[in-house]
ROPA-354291 format. One line per field, with one value per atom (N, C-alpha, C): residue number from 1; x negated, y negated, z negated. Coordinates in nm, 3 decimals. Layout:
# residues N
n = NUM	...
xx = X	...
yy = Y	...
zz = Z	...
***
This chain:
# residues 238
n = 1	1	1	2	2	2	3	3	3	4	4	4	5	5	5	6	6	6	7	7	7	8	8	8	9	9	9	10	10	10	11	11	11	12	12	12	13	13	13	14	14	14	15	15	15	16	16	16	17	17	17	18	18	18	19	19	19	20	20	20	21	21	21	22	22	22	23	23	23	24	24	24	25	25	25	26	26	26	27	27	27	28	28	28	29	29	29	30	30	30	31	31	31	32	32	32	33	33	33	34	34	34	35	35	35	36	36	36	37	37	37	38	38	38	39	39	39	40	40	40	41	41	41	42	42	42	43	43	43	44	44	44	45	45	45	46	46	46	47	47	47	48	48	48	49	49	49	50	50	50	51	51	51	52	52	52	53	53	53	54	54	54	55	55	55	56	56	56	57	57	57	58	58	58	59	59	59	60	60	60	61	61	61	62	62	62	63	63	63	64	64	64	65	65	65	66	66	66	67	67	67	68	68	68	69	69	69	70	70	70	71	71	71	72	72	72	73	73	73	74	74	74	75	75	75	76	76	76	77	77	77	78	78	78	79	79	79	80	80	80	81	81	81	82	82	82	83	83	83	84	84	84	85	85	85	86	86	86	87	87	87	88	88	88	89	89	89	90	90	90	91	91	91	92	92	92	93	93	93	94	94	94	95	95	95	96	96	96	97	97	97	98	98	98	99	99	99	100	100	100	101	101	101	102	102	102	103	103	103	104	104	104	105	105	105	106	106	106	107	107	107	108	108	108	109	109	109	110	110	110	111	111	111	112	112	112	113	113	113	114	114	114	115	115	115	116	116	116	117	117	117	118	118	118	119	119	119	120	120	120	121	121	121	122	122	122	123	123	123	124	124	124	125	125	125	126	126	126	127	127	127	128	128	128	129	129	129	130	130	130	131	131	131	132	132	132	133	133	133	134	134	134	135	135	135	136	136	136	137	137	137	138	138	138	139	139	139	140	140	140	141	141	141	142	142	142	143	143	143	144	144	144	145	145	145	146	146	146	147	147	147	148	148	148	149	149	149	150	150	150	151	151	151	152	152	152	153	153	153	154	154	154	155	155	155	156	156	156	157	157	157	158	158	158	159	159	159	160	160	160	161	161	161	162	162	162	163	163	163	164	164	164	165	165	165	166	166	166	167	167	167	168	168	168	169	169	169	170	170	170	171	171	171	172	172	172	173	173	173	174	174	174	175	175	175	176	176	176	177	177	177	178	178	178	179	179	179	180	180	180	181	181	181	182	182	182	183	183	183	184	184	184	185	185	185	186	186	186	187	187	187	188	188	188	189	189	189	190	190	190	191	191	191	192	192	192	193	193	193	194	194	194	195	195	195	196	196	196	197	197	197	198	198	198	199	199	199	200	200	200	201	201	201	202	202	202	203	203	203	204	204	204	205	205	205	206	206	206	207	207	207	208	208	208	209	209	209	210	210	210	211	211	211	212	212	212	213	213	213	214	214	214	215	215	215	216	216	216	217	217	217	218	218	218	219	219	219	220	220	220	221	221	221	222	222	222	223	223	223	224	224	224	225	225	225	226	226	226	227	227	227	228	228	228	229	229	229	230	230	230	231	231	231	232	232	232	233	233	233	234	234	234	235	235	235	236	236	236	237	237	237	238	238	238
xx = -0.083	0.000	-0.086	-0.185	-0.280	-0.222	-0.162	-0.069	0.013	0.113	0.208	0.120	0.024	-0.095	-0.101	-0.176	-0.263	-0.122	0.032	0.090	0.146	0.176	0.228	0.120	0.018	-0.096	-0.091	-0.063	-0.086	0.007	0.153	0.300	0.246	0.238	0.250	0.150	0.035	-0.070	-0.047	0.032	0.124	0.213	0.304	0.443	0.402	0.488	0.518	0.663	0.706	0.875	0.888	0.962	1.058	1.183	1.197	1.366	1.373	1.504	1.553	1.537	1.465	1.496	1.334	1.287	1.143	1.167	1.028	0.986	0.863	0.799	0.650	0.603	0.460	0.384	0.315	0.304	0.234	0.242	0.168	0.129	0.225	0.299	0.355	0.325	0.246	0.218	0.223	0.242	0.252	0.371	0.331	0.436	0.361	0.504	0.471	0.500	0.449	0.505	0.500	0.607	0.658	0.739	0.791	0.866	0.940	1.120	1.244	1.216	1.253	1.256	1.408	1.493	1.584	1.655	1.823	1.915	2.011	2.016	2.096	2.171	2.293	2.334	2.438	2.449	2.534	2.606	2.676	2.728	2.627	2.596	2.481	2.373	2.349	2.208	2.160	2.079	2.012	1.905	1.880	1.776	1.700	1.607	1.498	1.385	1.372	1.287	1.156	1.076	0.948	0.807	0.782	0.652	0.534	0.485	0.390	0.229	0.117	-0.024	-0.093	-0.017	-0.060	0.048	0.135	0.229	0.348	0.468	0.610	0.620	0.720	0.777	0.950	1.039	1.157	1.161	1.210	1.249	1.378	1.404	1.540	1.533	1.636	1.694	1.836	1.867	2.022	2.010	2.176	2.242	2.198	2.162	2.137	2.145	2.157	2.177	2.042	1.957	1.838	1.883	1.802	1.773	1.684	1.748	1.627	1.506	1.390	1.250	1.222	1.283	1.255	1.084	1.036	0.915	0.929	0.952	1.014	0.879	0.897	0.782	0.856	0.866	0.930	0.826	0.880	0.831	0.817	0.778	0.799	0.824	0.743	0.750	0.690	0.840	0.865	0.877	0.775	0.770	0.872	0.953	1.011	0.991	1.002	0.951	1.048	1.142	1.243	1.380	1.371	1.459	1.626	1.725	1.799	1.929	1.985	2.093	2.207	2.330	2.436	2.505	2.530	2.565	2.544	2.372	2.332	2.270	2.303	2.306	2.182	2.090	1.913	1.843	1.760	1.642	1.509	1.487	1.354	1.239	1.132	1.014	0.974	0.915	0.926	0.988	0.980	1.111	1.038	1.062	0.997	1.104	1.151	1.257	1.176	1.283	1.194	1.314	1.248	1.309	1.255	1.361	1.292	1.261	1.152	0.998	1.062	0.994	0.947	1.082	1.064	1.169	1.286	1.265	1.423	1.464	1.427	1.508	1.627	1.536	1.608	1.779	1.717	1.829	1.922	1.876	1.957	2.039	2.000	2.002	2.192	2.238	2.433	2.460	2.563	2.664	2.723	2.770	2.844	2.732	2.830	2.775	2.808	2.742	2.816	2.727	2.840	2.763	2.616	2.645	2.535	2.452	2.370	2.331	2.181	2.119	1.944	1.948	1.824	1.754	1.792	1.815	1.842	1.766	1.603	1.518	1.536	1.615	1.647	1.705	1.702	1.763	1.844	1.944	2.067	2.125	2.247	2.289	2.192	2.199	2.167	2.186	2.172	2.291	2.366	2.497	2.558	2.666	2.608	2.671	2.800	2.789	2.954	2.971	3.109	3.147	3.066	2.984	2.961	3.081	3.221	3.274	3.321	3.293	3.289	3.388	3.429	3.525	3.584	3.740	3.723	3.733	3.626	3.608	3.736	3.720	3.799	3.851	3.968	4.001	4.026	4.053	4.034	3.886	3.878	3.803	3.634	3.656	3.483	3.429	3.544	3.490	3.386	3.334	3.183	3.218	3.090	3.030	2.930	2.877	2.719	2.688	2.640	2.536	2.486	2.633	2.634	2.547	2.605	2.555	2.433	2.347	2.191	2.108	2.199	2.099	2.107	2.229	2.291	2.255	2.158	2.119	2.114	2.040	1.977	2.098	2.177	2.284	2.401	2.430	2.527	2.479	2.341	2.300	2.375	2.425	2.484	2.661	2.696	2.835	2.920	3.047	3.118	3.140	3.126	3.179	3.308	3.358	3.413	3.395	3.384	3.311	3.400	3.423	3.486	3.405	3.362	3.286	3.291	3.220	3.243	3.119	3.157	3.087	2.989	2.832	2.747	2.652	2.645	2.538	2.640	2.623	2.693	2.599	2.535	2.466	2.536	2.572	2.637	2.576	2.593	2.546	2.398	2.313	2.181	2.190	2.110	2.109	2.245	2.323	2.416	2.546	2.518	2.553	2.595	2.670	2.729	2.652	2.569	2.531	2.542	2.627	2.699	2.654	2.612	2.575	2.669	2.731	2.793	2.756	2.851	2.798	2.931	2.930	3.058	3.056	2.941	2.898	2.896	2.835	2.763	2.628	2.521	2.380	2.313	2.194	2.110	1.983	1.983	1.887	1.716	1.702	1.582	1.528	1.619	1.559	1.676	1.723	1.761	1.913	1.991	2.084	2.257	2.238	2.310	2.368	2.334	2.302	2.316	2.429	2.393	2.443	2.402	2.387	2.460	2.551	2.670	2.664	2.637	2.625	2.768	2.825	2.992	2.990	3.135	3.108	3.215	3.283	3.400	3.336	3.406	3.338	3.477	3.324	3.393	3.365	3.357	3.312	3.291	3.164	3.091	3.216	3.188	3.270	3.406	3.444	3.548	3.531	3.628	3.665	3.694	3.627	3.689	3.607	3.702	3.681	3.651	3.501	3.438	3.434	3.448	3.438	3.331	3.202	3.103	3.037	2.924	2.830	2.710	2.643	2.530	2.433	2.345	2.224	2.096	1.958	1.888	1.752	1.667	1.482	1.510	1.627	1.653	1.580	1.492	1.399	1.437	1.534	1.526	1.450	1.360	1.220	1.233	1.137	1.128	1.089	1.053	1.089	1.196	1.279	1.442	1.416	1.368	1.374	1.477	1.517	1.556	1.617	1.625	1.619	1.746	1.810	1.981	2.080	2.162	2.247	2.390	2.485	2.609	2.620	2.638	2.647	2.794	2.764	2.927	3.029	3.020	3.135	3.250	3.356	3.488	3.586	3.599	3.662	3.827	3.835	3.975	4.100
yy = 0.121	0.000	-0.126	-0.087	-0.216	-0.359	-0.341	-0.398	-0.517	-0.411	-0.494	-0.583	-0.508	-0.606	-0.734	-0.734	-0.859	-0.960	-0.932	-1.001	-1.001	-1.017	-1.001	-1.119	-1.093	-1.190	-1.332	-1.316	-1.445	-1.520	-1.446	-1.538	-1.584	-1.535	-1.564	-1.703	-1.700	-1.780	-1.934	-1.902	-1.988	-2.068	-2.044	-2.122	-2.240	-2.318	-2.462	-2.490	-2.605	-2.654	-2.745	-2.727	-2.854	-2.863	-2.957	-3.016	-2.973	-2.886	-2.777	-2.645	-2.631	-2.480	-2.445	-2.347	-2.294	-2.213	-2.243	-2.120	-2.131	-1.985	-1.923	-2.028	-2.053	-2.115	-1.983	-1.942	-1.862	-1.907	-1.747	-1.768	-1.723	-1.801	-1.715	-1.603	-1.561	-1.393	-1.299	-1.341	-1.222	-1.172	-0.991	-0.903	-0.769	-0.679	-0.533	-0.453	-0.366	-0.248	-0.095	-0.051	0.086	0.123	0.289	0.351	0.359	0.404	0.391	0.530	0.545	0.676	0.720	0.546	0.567	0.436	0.407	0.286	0.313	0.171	0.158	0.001	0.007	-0.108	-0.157	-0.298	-0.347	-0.517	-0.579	-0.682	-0.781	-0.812	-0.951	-0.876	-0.750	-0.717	-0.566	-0.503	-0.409	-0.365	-0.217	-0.210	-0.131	-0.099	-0.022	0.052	0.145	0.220	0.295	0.226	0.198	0.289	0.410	0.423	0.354	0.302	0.187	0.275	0.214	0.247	0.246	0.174	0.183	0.231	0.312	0.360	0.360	0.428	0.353	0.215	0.139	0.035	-0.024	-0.091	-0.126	-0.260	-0.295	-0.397	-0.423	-0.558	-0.576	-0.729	-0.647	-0.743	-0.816	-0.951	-0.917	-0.834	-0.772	-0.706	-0.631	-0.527	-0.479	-0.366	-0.316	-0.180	-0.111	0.008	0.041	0.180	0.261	0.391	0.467	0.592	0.628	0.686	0.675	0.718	0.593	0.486	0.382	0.321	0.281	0.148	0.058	0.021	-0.192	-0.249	-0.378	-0.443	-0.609	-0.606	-0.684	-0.800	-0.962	-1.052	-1.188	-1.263	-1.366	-1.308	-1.227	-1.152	-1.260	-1.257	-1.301	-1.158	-1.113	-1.045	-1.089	-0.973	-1.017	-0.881	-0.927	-0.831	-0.809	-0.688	-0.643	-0.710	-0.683	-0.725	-0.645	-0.697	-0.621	-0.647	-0.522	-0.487	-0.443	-0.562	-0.511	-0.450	-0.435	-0.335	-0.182	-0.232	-0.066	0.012	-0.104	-0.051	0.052	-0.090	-0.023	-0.191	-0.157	-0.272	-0.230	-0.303	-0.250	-0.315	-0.255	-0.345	-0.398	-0.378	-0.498	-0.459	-0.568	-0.548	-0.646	-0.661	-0.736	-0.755	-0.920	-1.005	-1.009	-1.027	-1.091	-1.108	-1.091	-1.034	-0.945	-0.888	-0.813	-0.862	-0.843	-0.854	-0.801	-0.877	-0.775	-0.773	-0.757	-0.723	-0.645	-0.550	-0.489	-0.503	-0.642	-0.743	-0.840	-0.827	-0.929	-0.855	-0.701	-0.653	-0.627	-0.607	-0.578	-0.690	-0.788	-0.905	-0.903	-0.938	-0.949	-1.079	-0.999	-1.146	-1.230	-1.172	-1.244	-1.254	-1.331	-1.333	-1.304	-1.241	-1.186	-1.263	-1.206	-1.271	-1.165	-1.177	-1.096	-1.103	-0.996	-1.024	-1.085	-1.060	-1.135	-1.252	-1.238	-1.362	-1.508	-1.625	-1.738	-1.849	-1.775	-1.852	-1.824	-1.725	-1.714	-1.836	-1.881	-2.002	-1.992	-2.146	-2.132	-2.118	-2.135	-2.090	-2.167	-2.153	-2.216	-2.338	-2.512	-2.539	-2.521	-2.565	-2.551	-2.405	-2.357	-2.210	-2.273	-2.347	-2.364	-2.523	-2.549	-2.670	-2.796	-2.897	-3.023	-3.142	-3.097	-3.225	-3.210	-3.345	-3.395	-3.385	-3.345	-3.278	-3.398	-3.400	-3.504	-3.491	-3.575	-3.570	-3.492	-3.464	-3.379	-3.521	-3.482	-3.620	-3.566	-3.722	-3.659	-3.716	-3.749	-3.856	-3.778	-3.653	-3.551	-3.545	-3.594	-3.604	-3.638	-3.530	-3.649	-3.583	-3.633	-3.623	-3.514	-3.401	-3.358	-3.467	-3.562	-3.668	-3.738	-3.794	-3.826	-3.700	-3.563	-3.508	-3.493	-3.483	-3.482	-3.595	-3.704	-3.835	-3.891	-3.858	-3.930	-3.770	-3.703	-3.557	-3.609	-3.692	-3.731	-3.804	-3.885	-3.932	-3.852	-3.759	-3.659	-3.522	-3.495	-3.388	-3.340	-3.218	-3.133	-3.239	-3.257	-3.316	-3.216	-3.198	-3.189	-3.247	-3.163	-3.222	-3.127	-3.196	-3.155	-3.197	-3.083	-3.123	-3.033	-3.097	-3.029	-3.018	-2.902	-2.924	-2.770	-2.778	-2.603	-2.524	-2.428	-2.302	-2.261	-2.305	-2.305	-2.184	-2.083	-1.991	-1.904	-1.767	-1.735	-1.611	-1.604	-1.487	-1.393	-1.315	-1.196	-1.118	-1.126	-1.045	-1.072	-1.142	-1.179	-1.232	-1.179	-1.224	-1.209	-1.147	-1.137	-1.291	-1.328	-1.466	-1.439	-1.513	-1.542	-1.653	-1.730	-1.832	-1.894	-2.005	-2.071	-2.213	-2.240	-2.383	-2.456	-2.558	-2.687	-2.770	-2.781	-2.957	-3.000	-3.176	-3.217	-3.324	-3.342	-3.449	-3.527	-3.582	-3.651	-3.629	-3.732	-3.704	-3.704	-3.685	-3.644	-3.494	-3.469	-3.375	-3.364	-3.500	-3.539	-3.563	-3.600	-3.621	-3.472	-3.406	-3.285	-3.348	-3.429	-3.469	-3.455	-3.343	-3.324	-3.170	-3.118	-2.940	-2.916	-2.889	-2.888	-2.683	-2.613	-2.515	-2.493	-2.391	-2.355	-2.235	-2.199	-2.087	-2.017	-1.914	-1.886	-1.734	-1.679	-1.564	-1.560	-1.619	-1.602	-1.563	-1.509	-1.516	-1.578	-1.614	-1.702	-1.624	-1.701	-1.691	-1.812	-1.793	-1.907	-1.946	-2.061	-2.160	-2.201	-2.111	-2.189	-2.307	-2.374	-2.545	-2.517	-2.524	-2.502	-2.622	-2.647	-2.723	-2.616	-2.656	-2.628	-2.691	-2.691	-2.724	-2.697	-2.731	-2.667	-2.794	-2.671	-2.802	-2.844	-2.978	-3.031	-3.005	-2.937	-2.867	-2.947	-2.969	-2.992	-2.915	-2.918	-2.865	-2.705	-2.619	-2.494	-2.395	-2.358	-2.214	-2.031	-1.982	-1.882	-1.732	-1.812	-1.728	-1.594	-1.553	-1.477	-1.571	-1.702	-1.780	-1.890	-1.869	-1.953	-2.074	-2.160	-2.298	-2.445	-2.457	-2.543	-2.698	-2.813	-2.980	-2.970	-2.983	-3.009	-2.852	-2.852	-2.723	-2.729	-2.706	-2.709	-2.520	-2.480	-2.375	-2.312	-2.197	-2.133	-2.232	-2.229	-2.319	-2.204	-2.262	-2.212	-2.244	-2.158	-2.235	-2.260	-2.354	-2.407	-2.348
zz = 0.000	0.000	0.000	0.047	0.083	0.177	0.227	0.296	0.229	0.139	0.076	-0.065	-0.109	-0.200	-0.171	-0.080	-0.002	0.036	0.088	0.083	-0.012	-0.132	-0.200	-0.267	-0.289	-0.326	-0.243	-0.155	-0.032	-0.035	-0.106	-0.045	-0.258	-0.318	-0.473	-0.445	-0.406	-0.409	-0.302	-0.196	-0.132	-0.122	-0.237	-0.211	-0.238	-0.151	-0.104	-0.137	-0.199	-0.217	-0.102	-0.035	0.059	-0.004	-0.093	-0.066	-0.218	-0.206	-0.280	-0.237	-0.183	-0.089	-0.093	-0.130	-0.185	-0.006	0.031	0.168	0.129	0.161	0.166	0.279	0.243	0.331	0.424	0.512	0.574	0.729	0.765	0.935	1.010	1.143	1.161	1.243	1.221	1.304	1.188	1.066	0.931	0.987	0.988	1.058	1.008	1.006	0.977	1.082	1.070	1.193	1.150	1.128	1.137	1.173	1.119	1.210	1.111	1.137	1.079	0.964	0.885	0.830	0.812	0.738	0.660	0.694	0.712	0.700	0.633	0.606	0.515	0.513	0.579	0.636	0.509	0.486	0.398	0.482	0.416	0.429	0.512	0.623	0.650	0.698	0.626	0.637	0.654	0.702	0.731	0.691	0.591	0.486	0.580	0.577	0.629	0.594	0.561	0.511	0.623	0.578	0.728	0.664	0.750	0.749	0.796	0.771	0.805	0.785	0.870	0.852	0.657	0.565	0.473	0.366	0.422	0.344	0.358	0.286	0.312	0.252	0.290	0.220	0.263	0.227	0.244	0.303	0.378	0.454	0.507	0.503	0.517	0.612	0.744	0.850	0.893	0.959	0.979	1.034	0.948	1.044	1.260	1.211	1.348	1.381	1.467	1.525	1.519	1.470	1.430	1.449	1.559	1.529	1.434	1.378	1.285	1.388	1.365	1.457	1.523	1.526	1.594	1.589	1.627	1.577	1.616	1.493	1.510	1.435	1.450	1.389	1.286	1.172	1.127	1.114	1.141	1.151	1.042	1.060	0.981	0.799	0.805	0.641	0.501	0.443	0.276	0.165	0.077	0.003	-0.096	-0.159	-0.331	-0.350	-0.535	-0.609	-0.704	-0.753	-0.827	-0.788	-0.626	-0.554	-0.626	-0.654	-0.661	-0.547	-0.520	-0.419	-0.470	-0.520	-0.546	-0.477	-0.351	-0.241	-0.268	-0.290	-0.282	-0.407	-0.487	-0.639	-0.667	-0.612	-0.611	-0.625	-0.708	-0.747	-0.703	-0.568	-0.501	-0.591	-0.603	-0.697	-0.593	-0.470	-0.337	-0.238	-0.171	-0.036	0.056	0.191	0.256	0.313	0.330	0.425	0.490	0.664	0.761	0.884	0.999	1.109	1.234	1.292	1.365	1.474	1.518	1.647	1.803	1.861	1.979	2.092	2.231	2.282	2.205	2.151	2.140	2.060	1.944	1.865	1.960	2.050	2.142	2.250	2.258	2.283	2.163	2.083	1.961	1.922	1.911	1.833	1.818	1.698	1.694	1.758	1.795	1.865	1.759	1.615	1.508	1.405	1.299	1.130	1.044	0.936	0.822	0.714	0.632	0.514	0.436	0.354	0.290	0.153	0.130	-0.015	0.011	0.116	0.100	0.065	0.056	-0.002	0.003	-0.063	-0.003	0.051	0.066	0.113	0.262	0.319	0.437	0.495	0.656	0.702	0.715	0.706	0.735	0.860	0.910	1.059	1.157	1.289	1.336	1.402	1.414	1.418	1.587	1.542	1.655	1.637	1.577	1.514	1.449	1.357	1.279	1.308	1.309	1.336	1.243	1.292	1.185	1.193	1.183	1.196	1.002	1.033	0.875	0.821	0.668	0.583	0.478	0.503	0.352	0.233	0.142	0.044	-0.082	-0.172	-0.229	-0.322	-0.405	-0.482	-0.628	-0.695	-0.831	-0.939	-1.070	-1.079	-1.099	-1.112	-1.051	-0.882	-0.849	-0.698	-0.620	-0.552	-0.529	-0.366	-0.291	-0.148	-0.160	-0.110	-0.098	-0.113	-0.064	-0.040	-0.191	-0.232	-0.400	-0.495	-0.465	-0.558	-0.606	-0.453	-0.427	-0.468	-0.406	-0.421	-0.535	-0.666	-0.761	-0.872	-0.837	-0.973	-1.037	-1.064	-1.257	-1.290	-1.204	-1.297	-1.347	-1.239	-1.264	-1.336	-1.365	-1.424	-1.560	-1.561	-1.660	-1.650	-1.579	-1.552	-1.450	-1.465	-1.342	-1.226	-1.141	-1.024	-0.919	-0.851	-0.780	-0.612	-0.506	-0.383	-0.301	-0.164	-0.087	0.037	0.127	0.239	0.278	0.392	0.462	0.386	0.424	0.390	0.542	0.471	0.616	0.607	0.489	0.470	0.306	0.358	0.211	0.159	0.061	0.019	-0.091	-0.112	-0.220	-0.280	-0.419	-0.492	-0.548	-0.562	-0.538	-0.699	-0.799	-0.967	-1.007	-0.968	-1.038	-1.013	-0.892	-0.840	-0.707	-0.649	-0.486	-0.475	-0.360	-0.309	-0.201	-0.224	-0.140	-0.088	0.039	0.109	0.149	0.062	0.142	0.220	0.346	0.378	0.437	0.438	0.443	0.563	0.598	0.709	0.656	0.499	0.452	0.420	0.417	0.414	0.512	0.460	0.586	0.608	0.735	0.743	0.696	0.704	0.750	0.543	0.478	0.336	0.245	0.320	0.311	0.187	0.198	0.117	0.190	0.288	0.342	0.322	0.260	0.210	0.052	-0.036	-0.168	-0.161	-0.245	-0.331	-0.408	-0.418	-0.558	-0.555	-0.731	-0.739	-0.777	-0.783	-0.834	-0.818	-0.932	-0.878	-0.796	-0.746	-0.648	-0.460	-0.404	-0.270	-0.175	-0.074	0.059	0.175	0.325	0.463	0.507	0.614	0.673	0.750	0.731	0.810	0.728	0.615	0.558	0.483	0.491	0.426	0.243	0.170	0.059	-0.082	-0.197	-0.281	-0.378	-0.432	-0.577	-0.670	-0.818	-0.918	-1.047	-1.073	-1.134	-1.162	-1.235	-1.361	-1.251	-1.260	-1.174	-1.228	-1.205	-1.274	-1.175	-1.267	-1.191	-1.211	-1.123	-1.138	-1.196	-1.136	-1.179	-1.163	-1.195	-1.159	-1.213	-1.144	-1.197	-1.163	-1.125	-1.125	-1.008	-0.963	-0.820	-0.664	-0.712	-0.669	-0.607	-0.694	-0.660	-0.722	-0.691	-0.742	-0.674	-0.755	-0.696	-0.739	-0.694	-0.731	-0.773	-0.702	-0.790	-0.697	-0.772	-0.766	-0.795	-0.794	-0.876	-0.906	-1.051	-1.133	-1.143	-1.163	-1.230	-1.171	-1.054	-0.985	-1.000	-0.939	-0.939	-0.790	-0.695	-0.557	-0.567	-0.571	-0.556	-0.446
***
């Protein structure tokens, strides 16, 4: 497992924060390559159990069609460590996110989206994928904008709020949490105040319109690398 060592060492020794949203600093040619042994498909995502040159290891892709005996080569690789899978009601000690490589990612690749339990350092849609026409504000005297919530943390920290905006990225099951990306067509891309984070245990689907209610949390680290600037908590969807 020489392999998974050295990354495992490289992404720990690496991380970089943008925004609220923690991504590994790396190259992008960090990639694995083995052969299928074992799948194991869930909500969003596709587990993989890969013989590789320095051993087995688990890896997980969207959602895709994967023969067993295959050799795929997974790309853009983010190590975690005591990954757990409420789906599959298994806590990997590592797992390697990524995506899959190579031409017959490209045939493979899904036409739709699901939701899912990986990681939330994964990107969000792409845009153009879900509608950006702007949502109105929710009412009521907790009411805020994304934009307010982000740019106005320290004033609103450990307060309620209430926010209405679409559902642009949904992760399941991940700490014992659903993770949910708003945006309302307030903010901006560019100082990232356009994107807020709610954690809940209720579940949604990308692209739905829905109002949350939760506490404004800020500088949250709950370790594995999940860090993050401002957040709304134990929300509740309206």
């Amino acid at each position: 497992m020489k392999l998974l060592f050295s990354l495992c060492l490289f992404v720990t020794a690496t991380f970089v924060w943008a925004g609220d949203t923690p991504a590994p600093a790396r190259p992008a040619d960090t990639s694995v390559k083995g052969k299928v042994l074992e799948i194991k498909d869930v909500a969003g995502y596709t587990y993989l159990r890969l013989k590789t040159k320095d051993g087995e290891t688990w890896a997980a892709v969207t959602t895709t069609p994967v023969k067993k005996g295959a050799s795929v080569t997974i790309e853009n690789v983010s190590v975690m460590s005591n990954f757990e899978s409420k789906s599959l009601k298994k806590t990997f000690p590592t797992i390697l996110f990524g995506t899959l490589g190579g031409k017959k990612a490209a045939e493979m690749a899904p036409s739709g989206h699901g939701g899912g339990e990986a990681s939330p350092h994964q990107p969000a849609e792409k845009p153009g994928a879900i509608s950006e026409e702007p949502v109105a504000k929710a009412s009521g005297a907790d009411a805020r904008t994304v934009a307010e919530i982000v740019t106005k943390s320290a004033e609103l920290k450990d307060k309620p709020v209430l926010v209405r905006g679409r559902v642009v990225k949904f992760n399941q099951g991940i700490m014992g949490k659903n993770w949910i990306h708003l945006r309302d067509g307030t903010g901006s891309a560019a100082d990232k105040s356009n994107d807020i984070l709610v954690t809940s245990a209720s579940e949604t689907n990308v692209g739905d319109i829905v109002t949350v209610k939760g506490t404004v949390r800020t500088d949250k680290d709950f370790g594995s690398g999940y860090v993050y600037k401002v957040l709304i908590e134990d929300a509740s969807l309206l």
